[in-house]
DORO-852794 format. One record per residue: residue number from 0; residue in one letter; chain; z, y, x of N, C-alpha, C in turn. Coordinates in steps of 0.2 Angstrom, whole numbers. Example, Ala and Ser with C-alpha at 12.3 -4.5 7.8 and 13.67 -1.06 7.14 Angstrom:
<sites>
+-----+-----+-------+-------+---------+--------+-------+----------+---------+-------+---------+--------+
|   n | res | chain |  n_up | n_north | n_east | ca_up | ca_north | ca_east |  c_up | c_north | c_east |
+-----+-----+-------+-------+---------+--------+-------+----------+---------+-------+---------+--------+
|   0 |   a |     A |    39 |     -28 |     66 |    39 |      -22 |      62 |    39 |     -16 |     66 |
|   1 |   s |     A |    35 |     -11 |     64 |    36 |       -5 |      68 |    39 |       0 |     64 |
+-----+-----+-------+-------+---------+--------+-------+----------+---------+-------+---------+--------+
</sites>
This chain:
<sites>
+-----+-----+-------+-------+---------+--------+-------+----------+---------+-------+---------+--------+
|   n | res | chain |  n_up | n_north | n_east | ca_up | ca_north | ca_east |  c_up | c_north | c_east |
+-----+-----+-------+-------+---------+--------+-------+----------+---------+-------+---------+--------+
|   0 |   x |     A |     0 |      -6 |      4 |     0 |        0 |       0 |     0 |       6 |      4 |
|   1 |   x |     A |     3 |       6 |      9 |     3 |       13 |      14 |    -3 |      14 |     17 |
|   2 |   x |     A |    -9 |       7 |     20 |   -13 |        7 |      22 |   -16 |      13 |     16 |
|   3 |   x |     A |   -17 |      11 |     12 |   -20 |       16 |       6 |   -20 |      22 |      7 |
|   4 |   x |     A |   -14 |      22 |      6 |   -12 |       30 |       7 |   -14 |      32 |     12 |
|   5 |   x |     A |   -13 |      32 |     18 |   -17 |       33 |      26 |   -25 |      34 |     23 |
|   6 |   x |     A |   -25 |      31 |     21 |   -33 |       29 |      20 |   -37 |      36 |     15 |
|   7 |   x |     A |   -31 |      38 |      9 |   -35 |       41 |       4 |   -31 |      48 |      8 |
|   8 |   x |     A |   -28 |      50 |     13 |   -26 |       54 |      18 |   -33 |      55 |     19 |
|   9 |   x |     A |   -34 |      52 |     23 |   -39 |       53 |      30 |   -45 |      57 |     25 |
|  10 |   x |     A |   -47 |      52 |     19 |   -53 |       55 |      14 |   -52 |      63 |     12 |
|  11 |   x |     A |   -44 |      61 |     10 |   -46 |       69 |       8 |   -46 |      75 |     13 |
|  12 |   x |     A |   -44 |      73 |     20 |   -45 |       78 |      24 |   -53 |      80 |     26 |
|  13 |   x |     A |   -56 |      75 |     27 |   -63 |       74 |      27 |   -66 |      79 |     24 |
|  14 |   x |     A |   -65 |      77 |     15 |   -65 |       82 |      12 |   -66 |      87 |     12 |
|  15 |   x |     A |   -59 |      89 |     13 |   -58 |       96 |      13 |   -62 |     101 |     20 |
|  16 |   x |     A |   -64 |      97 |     26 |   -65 |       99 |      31 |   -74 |     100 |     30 |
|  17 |   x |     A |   -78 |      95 |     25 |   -85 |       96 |      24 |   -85 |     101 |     18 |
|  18 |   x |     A |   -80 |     105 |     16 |   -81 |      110 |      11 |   -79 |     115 |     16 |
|  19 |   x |     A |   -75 |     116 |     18 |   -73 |      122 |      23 |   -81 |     124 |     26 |
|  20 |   x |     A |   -84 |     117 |     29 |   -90 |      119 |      32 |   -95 |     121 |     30 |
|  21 |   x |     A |   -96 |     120 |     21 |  -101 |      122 |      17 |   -99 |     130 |     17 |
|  22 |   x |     A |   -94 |     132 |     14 |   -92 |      137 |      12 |   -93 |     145 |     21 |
|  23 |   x |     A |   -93 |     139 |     27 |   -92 |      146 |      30 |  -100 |     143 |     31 |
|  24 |   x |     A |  -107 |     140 |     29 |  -114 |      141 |      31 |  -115 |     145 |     27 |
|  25 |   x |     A |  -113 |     144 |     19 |  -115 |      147 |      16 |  -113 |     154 |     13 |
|  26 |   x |     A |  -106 |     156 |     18 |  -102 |      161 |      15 |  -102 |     163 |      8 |
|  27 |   x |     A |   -99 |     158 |      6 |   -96 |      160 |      -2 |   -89 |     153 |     -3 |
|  28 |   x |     A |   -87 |     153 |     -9 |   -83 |      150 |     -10 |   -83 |     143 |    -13 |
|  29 |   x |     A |   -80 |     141 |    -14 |   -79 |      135 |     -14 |   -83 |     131 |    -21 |
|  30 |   x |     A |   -81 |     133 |    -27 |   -85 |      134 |     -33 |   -93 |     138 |    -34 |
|  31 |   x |     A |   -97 |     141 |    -30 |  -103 |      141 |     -26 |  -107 |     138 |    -24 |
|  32 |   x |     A |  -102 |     132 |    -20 |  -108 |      127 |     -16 |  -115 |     124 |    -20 |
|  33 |   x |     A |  -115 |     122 |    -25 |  -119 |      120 |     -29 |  -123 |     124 |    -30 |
|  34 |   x |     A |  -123 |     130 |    -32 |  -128 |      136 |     -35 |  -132 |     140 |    -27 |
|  35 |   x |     A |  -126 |     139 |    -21 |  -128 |      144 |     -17 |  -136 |     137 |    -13 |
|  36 |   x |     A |  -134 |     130 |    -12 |  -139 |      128 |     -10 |  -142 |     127 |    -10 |
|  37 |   x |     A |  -145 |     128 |    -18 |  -150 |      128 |     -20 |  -155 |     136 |    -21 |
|  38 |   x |     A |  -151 |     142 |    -15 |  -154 |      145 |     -16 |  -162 |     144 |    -10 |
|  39 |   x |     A |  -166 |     146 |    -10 |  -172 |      146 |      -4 |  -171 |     149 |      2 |
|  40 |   x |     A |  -166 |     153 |      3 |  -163 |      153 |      10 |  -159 |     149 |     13 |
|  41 |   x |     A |  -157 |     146 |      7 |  -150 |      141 |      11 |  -154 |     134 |     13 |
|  42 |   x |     A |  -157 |     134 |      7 |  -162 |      128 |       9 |  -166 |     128 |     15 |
|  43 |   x |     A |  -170 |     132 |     17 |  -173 |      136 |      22 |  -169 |     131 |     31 |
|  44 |   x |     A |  -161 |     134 |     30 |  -157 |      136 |      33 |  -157 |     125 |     36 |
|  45 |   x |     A |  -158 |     121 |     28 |  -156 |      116 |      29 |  -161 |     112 |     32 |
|  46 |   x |     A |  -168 |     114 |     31 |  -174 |      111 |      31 |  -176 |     113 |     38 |
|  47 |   x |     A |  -177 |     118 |     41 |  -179 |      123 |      46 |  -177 |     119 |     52 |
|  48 |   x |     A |  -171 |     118 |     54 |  -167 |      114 |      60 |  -174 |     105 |     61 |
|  49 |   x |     A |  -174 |     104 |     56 |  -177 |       97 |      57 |  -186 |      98 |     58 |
|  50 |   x |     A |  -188 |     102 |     56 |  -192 |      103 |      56 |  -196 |     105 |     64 |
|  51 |   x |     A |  -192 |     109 |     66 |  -191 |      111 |      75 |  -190 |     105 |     79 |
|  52 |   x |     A |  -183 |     101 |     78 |  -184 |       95 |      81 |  -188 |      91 |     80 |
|  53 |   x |     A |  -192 |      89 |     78 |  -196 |       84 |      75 |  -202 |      86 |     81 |
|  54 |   x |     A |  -204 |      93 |     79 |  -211 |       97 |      86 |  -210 |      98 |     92 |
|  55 |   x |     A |  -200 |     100 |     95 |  -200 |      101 |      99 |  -199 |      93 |    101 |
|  56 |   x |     A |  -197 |      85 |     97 |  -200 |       79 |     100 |  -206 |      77 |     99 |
|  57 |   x |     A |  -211 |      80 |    101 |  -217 |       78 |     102 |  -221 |      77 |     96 |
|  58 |   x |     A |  -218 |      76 |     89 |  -224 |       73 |      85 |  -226 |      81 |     82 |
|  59 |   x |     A |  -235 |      77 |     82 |  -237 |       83 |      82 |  -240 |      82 |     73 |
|  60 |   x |     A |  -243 |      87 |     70 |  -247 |       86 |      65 |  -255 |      89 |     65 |
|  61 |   x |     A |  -258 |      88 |     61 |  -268 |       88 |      62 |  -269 |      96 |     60 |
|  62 |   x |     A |  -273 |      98 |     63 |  -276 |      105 |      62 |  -276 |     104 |     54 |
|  63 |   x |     A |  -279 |     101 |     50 |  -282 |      101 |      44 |  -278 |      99 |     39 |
|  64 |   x |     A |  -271 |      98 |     41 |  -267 |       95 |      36 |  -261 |     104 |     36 |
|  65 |   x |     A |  -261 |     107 |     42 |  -257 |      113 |      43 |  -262 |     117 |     39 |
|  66 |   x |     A |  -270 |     119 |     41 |  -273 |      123 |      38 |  -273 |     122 |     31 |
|  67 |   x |     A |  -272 |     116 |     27 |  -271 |      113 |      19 |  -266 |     117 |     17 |
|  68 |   x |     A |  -259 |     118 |     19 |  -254 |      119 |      20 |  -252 |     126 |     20 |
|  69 |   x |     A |  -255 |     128 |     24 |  -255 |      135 |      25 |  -260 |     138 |     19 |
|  70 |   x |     A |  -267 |     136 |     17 |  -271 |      138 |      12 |  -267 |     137 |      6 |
|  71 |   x |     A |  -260 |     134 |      4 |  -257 |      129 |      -3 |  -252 |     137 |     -4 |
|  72 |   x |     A |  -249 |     139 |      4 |  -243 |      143 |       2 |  -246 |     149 |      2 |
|  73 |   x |     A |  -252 |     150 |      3 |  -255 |      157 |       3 |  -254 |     161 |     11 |
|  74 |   x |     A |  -254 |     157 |     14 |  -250 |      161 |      21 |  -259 |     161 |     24 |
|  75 |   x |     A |  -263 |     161 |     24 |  -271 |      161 |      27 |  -276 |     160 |     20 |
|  76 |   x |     A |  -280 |     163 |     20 |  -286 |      161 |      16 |  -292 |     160 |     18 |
|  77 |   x |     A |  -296 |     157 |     15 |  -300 |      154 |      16 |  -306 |     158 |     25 |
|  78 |   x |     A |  -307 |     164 |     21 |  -311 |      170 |      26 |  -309 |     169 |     30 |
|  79 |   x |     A |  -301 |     172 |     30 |  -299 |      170 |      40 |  -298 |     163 |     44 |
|  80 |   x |     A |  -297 |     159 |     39 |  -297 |      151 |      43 |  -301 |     152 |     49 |
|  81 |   x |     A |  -308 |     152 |     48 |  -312 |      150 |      52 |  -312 |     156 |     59 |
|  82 |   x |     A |  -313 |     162 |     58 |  -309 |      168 |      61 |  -305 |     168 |     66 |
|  83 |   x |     A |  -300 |     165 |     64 |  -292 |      164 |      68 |  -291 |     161 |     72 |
|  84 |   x |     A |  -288 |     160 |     76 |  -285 |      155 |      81 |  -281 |     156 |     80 |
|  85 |   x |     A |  -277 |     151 |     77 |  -272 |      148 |      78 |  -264 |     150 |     82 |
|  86 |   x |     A |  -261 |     154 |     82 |  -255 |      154 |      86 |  -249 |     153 |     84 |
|  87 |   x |     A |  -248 |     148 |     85 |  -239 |      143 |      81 |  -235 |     142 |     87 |
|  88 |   x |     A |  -229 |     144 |     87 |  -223 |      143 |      91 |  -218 |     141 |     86 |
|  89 |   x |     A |  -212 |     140 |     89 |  -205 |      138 |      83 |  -204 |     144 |     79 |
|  90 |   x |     A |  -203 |     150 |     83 |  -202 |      153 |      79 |  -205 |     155 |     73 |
|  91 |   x |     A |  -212 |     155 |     73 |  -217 |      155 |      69 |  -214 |     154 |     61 |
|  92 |   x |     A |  -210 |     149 |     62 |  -209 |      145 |      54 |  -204 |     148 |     53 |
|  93 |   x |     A |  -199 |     151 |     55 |  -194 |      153 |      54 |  -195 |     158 |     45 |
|  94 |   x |     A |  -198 |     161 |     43 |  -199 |      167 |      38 |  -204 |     161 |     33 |
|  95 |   x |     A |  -206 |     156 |     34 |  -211 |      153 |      30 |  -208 |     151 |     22 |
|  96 |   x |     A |  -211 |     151 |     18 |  -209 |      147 |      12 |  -205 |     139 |     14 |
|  97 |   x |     A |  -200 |     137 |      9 |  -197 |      132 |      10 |  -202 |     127 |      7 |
|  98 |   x |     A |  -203 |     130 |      3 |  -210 |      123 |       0 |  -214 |     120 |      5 |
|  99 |   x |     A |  -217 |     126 |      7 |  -222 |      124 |      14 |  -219 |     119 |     23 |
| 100 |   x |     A |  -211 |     122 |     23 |  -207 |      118 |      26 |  -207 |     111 |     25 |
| 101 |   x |     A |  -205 |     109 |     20 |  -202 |      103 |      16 |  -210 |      99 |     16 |
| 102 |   x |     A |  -215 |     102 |     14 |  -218 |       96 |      14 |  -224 |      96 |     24 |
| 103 |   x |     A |  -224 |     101 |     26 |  -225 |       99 |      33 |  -220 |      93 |     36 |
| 104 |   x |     A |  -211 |      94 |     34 |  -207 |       91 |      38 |  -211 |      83 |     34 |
| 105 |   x |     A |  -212 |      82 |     28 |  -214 |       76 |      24 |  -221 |      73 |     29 |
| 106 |   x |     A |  -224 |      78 |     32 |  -230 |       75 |      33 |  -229 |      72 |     42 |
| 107 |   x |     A |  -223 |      78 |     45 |  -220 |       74 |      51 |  -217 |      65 |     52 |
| 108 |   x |     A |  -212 |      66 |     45 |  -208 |       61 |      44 |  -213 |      53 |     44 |
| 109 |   x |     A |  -220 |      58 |     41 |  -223 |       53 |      39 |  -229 |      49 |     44 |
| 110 |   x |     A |  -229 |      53 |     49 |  -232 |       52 |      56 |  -227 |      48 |     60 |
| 111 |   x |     A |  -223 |      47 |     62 |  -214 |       46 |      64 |  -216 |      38 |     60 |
| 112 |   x |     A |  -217 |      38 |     55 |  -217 |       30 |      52 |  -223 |      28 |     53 |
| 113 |   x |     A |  -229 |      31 |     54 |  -235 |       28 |      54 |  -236 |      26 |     63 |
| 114 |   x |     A |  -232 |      30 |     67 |  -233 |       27 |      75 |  -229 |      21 |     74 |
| 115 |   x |     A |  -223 |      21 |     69 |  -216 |       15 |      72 |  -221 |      10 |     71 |
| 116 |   x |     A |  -224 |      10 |     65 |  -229 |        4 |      62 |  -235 |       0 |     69 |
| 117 |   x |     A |  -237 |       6 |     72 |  -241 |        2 |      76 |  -238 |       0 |     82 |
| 118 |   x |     A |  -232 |       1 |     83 |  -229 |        0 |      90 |  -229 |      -9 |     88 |
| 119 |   x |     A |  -228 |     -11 |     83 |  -228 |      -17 |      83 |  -231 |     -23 |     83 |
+-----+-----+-------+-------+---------+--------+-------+----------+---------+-------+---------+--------+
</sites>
């Protein structure tokens, strides 16, 4: 029985310690977490970190699935596609739509599985 109790300790300090962490990323209160999340900065805030890592380890993605991507969220059209050259760095994505985030990271994640696939 005291196992327990140790045990439902230890959860609620857990607890309390991944709420303190939401509350100072997201600066608001505790009753907030759920609404601030979901706001498109926060999410940004949540998505943006993975996305970097994934580039800065090497996988890369296709001119043609970024130029999709980029023509979806309105950030190039069509006229200057062909125009442009290209200049992407990290910081680049920093200000992007989260939507445009989300599914670049999806189409990373999805490279990342199609390599493990032929390693075998």
């Amino acid at each position: 029985m005291e196992e327990q109790w140790n045990y439902y300790k230890q959860a609620h300090k857990r607890q309390k310690e991944v709420v303190e962490q939401l509350c100072s990323k997201y600066d608001c209160y505790e009753w907030e977490i759920p609404t601030e999340r979901e706001k498109e900065k926060h999410r940004r805030k949540e998505v943006l970190p993975y996305v970097k890592r994934h580039l800065m380890d090497g996988v890369s993605f296709s001119d043609e699935v970024l130029i999709e991507l980029m023509e979806k969220y309105k950030l190039i059209d069509e006229e200057s596609r062909e125009q442009e050259e290209l200049d992407i760095d990290m910081d680049w994505f920093d200000d992007k739509p989260v939507g445009f985030l989300e599914e670049l990271l999806q189409h990373l994640i999805g490279n990342i599985r199609s390599k493990a696939g032929q390693r075998k």
